[in-house]
ZAKE-707829 format. One line per 4 residues: their letters; for each residue y, x, z of C-alpha. Coordinates in steps of 0.02 Angstrom, whole numbers. Layout:
N
A) Y/X/Z  ...
end
This chain:
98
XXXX) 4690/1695/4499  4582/1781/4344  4559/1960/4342  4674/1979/4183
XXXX) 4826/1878/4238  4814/1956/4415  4824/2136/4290  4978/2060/4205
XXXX) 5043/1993/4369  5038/2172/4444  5102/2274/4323  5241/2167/4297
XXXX) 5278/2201/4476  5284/2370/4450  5381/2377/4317  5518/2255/4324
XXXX) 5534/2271/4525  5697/2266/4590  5665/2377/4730  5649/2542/4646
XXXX) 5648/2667/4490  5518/2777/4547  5487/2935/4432  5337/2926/4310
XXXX) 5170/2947/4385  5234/2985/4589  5059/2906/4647  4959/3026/4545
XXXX) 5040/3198/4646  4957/3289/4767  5067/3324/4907  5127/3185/5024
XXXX) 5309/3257/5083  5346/3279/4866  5288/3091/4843  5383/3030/5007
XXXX) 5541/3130/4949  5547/3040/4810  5519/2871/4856  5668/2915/4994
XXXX) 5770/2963/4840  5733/2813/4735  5752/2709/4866  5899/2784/4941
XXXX) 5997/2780/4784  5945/2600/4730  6062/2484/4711  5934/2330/4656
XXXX) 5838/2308/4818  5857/2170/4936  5792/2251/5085  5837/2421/5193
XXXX) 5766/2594/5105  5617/2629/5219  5553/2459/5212  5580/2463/5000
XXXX) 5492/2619/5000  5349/2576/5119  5335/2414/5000  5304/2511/4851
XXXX) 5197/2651/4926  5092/2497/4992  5087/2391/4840  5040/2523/4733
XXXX) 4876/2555/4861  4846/2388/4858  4854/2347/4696  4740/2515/4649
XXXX) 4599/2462/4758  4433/2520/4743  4499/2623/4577  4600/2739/4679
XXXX) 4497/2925/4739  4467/2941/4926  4558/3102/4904  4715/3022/4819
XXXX) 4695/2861/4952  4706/3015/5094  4868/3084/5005  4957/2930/4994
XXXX) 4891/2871/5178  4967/3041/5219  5134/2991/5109  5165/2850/5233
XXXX) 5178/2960/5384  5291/3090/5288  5383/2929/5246  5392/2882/5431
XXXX) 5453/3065/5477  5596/3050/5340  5650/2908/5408  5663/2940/5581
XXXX) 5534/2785/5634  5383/2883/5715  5305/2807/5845  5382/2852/6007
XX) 5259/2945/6118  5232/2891/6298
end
């Protein structure tokens, strides 16, 4: 796929998804539990997606990652890295320990 319509492609995504209505520019904060709690409230309070919350948020928090690449900071990669954790936590699906 070119560069361009992969471009179109993504932000399409992003902006007509019918997972979420995330609030402008939740990538771009600093502090993992703020961006988690609000993915947990957009997703919570959704009533577009077609999948449970946690896995619509997980998708999104993903996506956006993904899609970002080798554009996004380390230090913003680290925060959202740490997002999926405080995501996890929220959600009650940590890892059980053995």
């Amino acid at each position: 796929m070119p560069q361009n319509n992969l471009q179109n492609w993504s932000q399409q995504i992003t902006e007509s998804s019918n997972s979420l209505d995330l609030e402008p520019g939740v990538f771009t904060w600093n502090d993992p539990r703020k961006i988690a709690l609000s993915l947990k409230h957009s997703a919570d309070s959704s009533q577009r997606r077609k999948v449970g919350s946690f896995a619509s948020a997980m998708a999104m928090l993903n996506f956006y990652i993904n899609r970002a690449g080798k554009h996004l900071s380390v230090q913003q990669r680290e925060v959202l890295e740490k997002t999926k954790h405080e995501l996890r936590e929220l959600y009650g699906k940590l890892p059980v320990k053995m």
